[in-house]
N, C-alpha and C positions, 0 to 999 in steps of 0.2 A: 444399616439404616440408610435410606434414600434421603439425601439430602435437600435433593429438592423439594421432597416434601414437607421437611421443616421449613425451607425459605417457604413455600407458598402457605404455612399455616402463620408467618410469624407478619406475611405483607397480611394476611385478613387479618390480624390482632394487631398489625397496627392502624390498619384501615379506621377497624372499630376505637382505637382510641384516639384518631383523629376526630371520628364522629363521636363520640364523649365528651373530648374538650368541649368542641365546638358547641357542644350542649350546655354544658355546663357554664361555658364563658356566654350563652344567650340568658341564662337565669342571673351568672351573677352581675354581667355590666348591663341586661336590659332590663330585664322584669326588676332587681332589685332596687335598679335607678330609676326605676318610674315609684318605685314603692317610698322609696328616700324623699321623690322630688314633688311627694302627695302629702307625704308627711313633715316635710320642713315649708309647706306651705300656709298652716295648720297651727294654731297657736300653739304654745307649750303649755300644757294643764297644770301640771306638776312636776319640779325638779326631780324628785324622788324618784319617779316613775317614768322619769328622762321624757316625758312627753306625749307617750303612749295612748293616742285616745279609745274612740269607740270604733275604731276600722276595725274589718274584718282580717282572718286570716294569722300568720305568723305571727302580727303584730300584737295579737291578741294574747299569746301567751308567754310574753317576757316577765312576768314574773313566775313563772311557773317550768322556766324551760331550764334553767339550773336547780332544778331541785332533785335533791338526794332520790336517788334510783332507790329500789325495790333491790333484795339481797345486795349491798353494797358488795360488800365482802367479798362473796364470789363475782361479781361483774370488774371490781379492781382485778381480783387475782388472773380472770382470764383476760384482762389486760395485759397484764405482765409478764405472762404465760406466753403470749400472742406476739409480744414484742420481743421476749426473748427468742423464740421460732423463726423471727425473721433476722436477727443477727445469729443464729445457729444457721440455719439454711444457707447463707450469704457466706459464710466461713467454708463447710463443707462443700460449696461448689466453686469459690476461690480455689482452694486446696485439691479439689480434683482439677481444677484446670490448671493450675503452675503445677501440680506433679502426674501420678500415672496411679492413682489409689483405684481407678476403674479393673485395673489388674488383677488386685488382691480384695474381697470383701471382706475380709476382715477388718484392713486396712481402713476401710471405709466404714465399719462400726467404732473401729478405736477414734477416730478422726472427728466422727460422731459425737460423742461420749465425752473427748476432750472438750470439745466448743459447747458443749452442753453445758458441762460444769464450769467454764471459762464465761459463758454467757449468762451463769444463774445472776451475776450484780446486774443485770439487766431487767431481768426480772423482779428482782427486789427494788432498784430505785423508780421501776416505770408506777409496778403498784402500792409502793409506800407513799411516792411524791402525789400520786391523782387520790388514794384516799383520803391523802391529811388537805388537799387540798378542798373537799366538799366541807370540812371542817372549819377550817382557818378564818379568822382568827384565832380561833377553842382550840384548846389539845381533843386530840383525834381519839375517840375512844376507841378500843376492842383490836387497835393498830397489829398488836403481837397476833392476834387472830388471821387476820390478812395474812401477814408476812410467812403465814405456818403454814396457809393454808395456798399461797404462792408457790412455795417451796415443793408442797407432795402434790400438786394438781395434777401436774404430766408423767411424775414417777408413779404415784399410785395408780392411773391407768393403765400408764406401763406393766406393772407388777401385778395385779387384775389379773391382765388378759395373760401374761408368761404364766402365771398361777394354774388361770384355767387351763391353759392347752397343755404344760405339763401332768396333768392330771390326765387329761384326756391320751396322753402320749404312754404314762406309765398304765394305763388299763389295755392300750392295743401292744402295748410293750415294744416299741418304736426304738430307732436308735436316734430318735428327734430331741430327746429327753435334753433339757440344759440342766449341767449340774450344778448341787449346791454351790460348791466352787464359783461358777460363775455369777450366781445373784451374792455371795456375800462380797467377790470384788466389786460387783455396780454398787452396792450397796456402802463398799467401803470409801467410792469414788463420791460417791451423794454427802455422805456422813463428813468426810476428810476437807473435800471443795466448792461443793453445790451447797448444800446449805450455809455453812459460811460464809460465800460470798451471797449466798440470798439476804442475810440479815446486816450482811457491811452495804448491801444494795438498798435496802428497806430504809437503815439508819441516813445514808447521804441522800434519799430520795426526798425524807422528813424533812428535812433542815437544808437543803439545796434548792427544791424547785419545791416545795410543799405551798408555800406561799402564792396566794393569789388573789385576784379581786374581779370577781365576776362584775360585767357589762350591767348587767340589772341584778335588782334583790330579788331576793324570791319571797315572795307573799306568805303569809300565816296559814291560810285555811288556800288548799287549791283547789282549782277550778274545775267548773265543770266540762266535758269532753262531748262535743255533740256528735251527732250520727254520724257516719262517715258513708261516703261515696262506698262502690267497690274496689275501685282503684285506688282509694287513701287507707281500705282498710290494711289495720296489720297485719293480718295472712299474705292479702294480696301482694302489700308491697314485701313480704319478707321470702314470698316466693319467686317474684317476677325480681328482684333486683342480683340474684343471686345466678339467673340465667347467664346475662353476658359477660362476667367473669369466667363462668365455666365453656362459653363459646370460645372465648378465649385459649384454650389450655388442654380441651380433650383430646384435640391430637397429638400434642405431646406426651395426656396421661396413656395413649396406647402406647406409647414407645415406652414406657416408665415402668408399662404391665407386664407389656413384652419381656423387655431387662429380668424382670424381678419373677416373672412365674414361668415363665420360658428358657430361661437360664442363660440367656443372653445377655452378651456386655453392653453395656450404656459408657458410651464413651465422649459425645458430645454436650458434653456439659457448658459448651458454650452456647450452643440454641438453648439450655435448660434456663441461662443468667437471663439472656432475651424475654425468654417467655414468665420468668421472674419477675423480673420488672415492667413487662406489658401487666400480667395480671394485678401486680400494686397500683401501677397506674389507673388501670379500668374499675377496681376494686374501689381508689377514692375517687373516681367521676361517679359511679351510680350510687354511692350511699351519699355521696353529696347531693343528688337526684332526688333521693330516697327521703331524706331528711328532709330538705326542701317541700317537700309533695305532704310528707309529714306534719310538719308544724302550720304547711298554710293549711292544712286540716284545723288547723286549732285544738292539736294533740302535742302535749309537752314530755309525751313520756318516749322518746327517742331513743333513750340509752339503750336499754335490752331491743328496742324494735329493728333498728339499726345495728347493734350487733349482731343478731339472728340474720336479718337479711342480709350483709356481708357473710355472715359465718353460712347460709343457706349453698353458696359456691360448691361446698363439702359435701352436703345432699344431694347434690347433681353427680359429683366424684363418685361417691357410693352407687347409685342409682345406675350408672355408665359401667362399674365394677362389676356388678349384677350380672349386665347386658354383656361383658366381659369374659364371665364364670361361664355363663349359659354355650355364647356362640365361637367364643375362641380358644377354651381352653378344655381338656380331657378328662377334667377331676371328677372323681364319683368317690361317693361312700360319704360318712360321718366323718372321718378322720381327716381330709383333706377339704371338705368343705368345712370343716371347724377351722382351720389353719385359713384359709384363703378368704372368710369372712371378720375372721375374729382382726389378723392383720387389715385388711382393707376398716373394719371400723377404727381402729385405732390410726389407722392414716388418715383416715376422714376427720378426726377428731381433732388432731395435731393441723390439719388444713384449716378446719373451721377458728379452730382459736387464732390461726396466723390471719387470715383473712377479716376476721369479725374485729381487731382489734384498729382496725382503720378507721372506725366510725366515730373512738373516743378522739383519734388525732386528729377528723376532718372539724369537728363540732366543738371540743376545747381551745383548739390553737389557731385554727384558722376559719373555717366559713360561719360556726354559731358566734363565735367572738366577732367577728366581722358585721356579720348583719343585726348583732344586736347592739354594739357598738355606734353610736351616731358619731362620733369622731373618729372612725374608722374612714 
C-alpha cells in the first residue's frame, strides 16, 4: 500500500473534522447562548416546566424530547450491540498492532471471537443501564427481553448469513463449506462466555448507571409535530448526515477491500486506529448537527432519527461495495456474488450499529443534557 496515500486521506479527514468542530462549537457557544440569553431574559412561567415559554423551536419540545422511543427494546439493544463493536474493534486493531496477526488470518478471527466474547459485559451493561434508565424511578419492565435480545442481535446475523451461504456452498459442492465442527465451537464460545457475561453486563448496568434524572419531564399526552422543511425532514437529514463520515473513511475502505477480496495483506493498522478515531470523531459532530437541526424542527423523536442517520454511514459502505464488485473486482456467477454480497451486508450491518450508536451518547450524556439543562 502507498503510504502516501493514507497520509493524504487521513490530512482530508482531518481537515473535515476540523471543520465539524468548528461547526459544532458555532451552534453550541453561539446560536445556544443567544437561545439561553432570550430565554433567561423572559420570566419563568413554571418551575415544573423549568421555564419553557411560547418560543419557537427546541425549546418547544422539552417535554417531549425524553420520551420513551418507539421499539425500546431493540433501539437499547443496538445500543449495546454498537458499543460493544467499538470496544471489539479497538481490541483487534490494538492486538494487530503490538503483535504480527496480519500474517496468519486465522489468528485474526480467533483474536476476533476472543474480544467479542470478552466485550459481550459491554454490551450488557450499555443496554441494561440506558433501558432501566427511560424507566427510573419504576422497575424497568420486559428488562430479561432486552438483555436476550442484546445477546443474539450480532450472532443471529452472523448465523443467518454462514447458514445461507453454506447452503448455497453445499449445492455448488464448494470446498467453502464451514463445518458443523466449527459453528458448534462458536457456538460453544457464545454459550460458555458471551452470554454470561451479557447478563453479569445487563445485571451491573441495572443497578450501577440505571439511575437517572432527566433535565425535563416528559408530558402525558405528546405533542404535535409540525411540517418540516426538506432539510429538517427525516429522510433528508438521515441521508445527508451519513455522507461525511463516509467521506471520511472510503479510502481506507478500498484498501480494507483490497486486503479482503484480493488477498492481500492489510498490515497498517496503524492508519486503520487514525481513520478510527477520525470517523468517531466526525460521526458525533454531524449527529450533533443532526439533532440540533432536528429538535429545532420541533420534532422530539431523535432517537431512531438519529441513529439511522449515524448508522446511514453503512449505506454509503455498501453502496461504494457495489461500485467495488462491479469496477474492481472479477467475480461472476451466483456463487461468488452470494459470498461477496452476503459478507459486505453483514459488514455494513456490524458498521451501522457501531456508528448509529453515537447518537444515544451525544443526546444522553452530553449535548441533549446540556441544552436542556438550565444549569448546565
Amino acid at each position: 500500500f502507498e503510504h502516501q496515500i493514507h497520509w493524504f486521506s487521513i490530512f482530508n479527514s482531518f481537515m473535515m473534522v476540523i471543520f465539524l468542530c468548528g461547526l459544532v462549537s458555532l451552534i453550541l457557544m453561539r446560536t445556544l447562548k443567544n437561545d439561553y440569553a432570550k430565554y433567561r431574559s423572559e420570566e419563568v412561567l413554571d418551575g415544573m416546566d423549568h421555564g419553557f415559554g411560547d418560543d419557537s423551536g427546541w425549546k418547544q419540545v422539552h417535554g417531549d424530547v425524553f420520551r420513551i422511543p418507539n421499539h425500546l427494546t431493540l433501539y437499547t439493544a443496538c445500543y449495546g450491540t454498537g458499543m460493544q463493536l467499538i470496544f471489539l474493534v479497538f481490541g483487534v486493531i490494538m492486538l494487530a498492532i503490538l503483535g504480527s496477526l496480519y500474517v496468519d488470518p486465522g489468528a485474526m478471527v480467533s483474536a476476533a471471537l476472543a474480544c467479542y466474547a470478552l466485550t459481550s459485559i459491554v454490551a450488557g451493561y450499555s443496554s441494561g443501564s440506558l433501558y432501566n434508565q427511560y424507566f427510573y424511578p419504576k422497575p424497568a419492565p420486559n428488562w430479561i427481553r432486552c438483555m436476550l435480545l442484546t445477546a443474539i442481535l450480532l450472532p443471529m446475523a452472523c448465523f443467518i448469513v454462514s447458514i445461507g451461504l453454506n447452503i448455497i456452498s453445499w449445492y455448488f459442492n464448494t470446498i467453502s463449506v464451514v463445518p458443523m465442527k466449527a459453528f458448534v465451537w462458536i457456538f460453544g464460545i457464545w454459550l460458555l462466555f458471551a452470554a454470561p457475561l451479557t447478563v453479569l453486563g445487563t445485571v451491573l448496568g441495572r443497578h450501577w448507571n440505571g439511575a437517572t434524572k432527566f433535565p425535563c419531564r416528559v408530558n402525558a399526552l405528546p405533542r404535535q409535530i409540525p411540517e418540516h422543511q426538506w432539510y429538517t425532514h427525516p429522510v433528508a437529514i438521515v441521508l445527508l448526515t451519513g455522507w461525511l463520515p463516509f467521506g471520511s473513511i472510503f479510502i481506507e475502505m478500498y484498501f480494507i477491500f483490497t486486503s479482503f477480496w484480493n488477498y492481500k495483506f492489510y498490515y497498517v493498522y496503524g492508519f486503520m486506529l487514525l481513520v478510527f478515531i477520525i470517523l468517531a470523531i466526525v460521526s458525533v459532530c454531524v449527529t450533533i448537527v443532526a439533532v440540533y437541526f432536528l429538535l429545532n424542527a420541533e420534532d422530539y423523536r431523535w432517537p431512531w432519527i438519529s441513529f439511522l442517520a449515524s448508522a446511514s454511514t453503512s449505506g454509503y459502505v455498501f453502496l461504494y461495495s457495489v461500485y467495488y464488485f462491479l469496477v474492481k473486482t472479477n467475480m461472476t456467477g451466483f456463487l461468488q456474488t452470494a459470498y461477496y454480497f452476503s459478507y459486505m451486508a453483514l459488514f455494513c450491518f456490524a458498521l451501522g450499529l457501531m456508528c448509529g450508536k453515537y447518537n444515544v451518547l451525544i443526546m444522553f450524556f452530553k449535548f441533549g443534557r446540556h441544552i436542556f439543562d438550565l444549569n448546565a
